[in-house]
Residue frames relative to the residue before (quaternion, step in Angstrom):
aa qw qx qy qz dx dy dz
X 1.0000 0.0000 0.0000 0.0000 0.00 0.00 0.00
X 0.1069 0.8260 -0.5392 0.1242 3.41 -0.62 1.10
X 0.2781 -0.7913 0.5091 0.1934 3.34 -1.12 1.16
X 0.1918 -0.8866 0.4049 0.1146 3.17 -0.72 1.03
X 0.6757 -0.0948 -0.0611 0.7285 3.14 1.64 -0.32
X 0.1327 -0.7954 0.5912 0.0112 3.43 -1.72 1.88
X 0.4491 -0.7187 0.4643 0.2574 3.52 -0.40 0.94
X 0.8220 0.2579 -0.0976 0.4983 3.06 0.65 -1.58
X 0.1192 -0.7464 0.6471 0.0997 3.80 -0.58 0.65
X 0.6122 -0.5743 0.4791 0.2566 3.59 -1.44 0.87
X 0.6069 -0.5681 0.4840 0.2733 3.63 -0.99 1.40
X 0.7682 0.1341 -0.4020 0.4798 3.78 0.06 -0.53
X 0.6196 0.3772 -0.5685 0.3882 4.00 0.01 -0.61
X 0.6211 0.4126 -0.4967 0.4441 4.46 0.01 0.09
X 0.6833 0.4767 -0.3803 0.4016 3.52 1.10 -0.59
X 0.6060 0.6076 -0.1945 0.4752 3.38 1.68 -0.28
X 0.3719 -0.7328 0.3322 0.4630 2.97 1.37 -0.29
X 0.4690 0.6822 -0.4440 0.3428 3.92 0.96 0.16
X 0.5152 -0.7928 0.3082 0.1051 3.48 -0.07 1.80
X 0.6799 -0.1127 0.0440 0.7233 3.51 1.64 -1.33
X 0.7335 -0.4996 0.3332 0.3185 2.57 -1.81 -0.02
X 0.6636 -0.4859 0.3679 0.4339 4.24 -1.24 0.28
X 0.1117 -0.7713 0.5986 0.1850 3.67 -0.35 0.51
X 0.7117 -0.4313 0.2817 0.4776 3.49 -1.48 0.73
X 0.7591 0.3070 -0.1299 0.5591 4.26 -1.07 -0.08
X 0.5981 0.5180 -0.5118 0.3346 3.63 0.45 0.22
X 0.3928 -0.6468 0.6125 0.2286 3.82 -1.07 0.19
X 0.4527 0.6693 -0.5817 0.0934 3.10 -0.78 0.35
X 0.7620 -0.4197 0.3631 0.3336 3.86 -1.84 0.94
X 0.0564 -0.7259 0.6789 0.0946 3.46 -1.36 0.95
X 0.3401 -0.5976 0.5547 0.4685 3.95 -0.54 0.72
X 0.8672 0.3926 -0.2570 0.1667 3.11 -0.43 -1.23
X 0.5161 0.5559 -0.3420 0.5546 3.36 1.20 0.53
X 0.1095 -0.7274 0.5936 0.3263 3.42 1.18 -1.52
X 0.6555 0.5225 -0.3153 0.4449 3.69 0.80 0.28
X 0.5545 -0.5745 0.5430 0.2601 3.63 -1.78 1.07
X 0.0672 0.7619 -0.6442 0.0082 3.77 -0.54 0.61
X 0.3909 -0.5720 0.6856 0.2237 3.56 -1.84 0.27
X 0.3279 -0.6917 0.6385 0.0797 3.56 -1.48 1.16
X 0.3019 -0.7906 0.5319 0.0299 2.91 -0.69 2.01
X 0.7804 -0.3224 0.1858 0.5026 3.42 1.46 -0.42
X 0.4170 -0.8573 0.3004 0.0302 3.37 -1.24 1.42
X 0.2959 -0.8232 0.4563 0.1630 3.50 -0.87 1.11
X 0.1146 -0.8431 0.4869 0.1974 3.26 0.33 0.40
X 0.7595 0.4599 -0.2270 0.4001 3.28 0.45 -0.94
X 0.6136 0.5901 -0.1006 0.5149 3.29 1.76 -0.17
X 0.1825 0.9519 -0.2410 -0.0496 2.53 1.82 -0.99
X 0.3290 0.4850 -0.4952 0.6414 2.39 0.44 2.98
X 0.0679 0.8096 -0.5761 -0.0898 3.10 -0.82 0.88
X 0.6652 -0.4371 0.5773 0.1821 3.27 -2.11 0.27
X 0.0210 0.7274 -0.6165 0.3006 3.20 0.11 1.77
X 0.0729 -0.6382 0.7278 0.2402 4.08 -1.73 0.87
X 0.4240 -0.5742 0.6958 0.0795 2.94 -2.34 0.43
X 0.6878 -0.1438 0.2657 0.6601 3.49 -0.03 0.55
X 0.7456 -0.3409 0.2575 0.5114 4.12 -1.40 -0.01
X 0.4891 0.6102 -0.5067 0.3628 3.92 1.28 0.82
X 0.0441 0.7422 -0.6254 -0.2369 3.55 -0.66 0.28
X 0.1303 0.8250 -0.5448 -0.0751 3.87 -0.95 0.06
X 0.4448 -0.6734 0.4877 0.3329 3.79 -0.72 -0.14
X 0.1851 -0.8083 0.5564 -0.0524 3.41 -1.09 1.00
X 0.5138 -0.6117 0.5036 0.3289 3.78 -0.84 0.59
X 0.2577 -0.6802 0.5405 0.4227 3.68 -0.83 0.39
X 0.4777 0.5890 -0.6011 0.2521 3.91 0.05 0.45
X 0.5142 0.6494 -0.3039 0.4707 3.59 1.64 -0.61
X 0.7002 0.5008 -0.3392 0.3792 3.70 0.80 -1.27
X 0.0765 0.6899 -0.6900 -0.2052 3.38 -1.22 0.24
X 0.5469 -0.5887 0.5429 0.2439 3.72 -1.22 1.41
């Protein structure tokens, strides 16, 4: 499942300066972990995604993600 084009982008990642949203196989920086993770897949409407850690997989808020 891949997003290829999002209109609507979440109020805190624009307030964050993070332009779009994490697409599936990207990498990108969680604060609250302090760790690089891979995005297994995206909730928009939830607006949280499903990200592993090492053999961890777990779900995270996008205000946490930095791109």
């Amino acid at each position: 499942m891949k997003l290829s084009h999002v209109s609507a982008l979440t109020e805190d990642a624009a307030q964050k300066g993070n332009t779009k949203l994490p697409q599936v196989g990207d990498s990108v920086f969680v604060s609250s972990l302090g760790k690089k993770v891979t995005v297994l897949k995206v909730e928009q409407s939830k607006k949280e995604i499903l990200v592993q850690v090492g053999i961890m997989k777990m779900k995270v808020k996008l205000t946490e993600v930095v791109a």
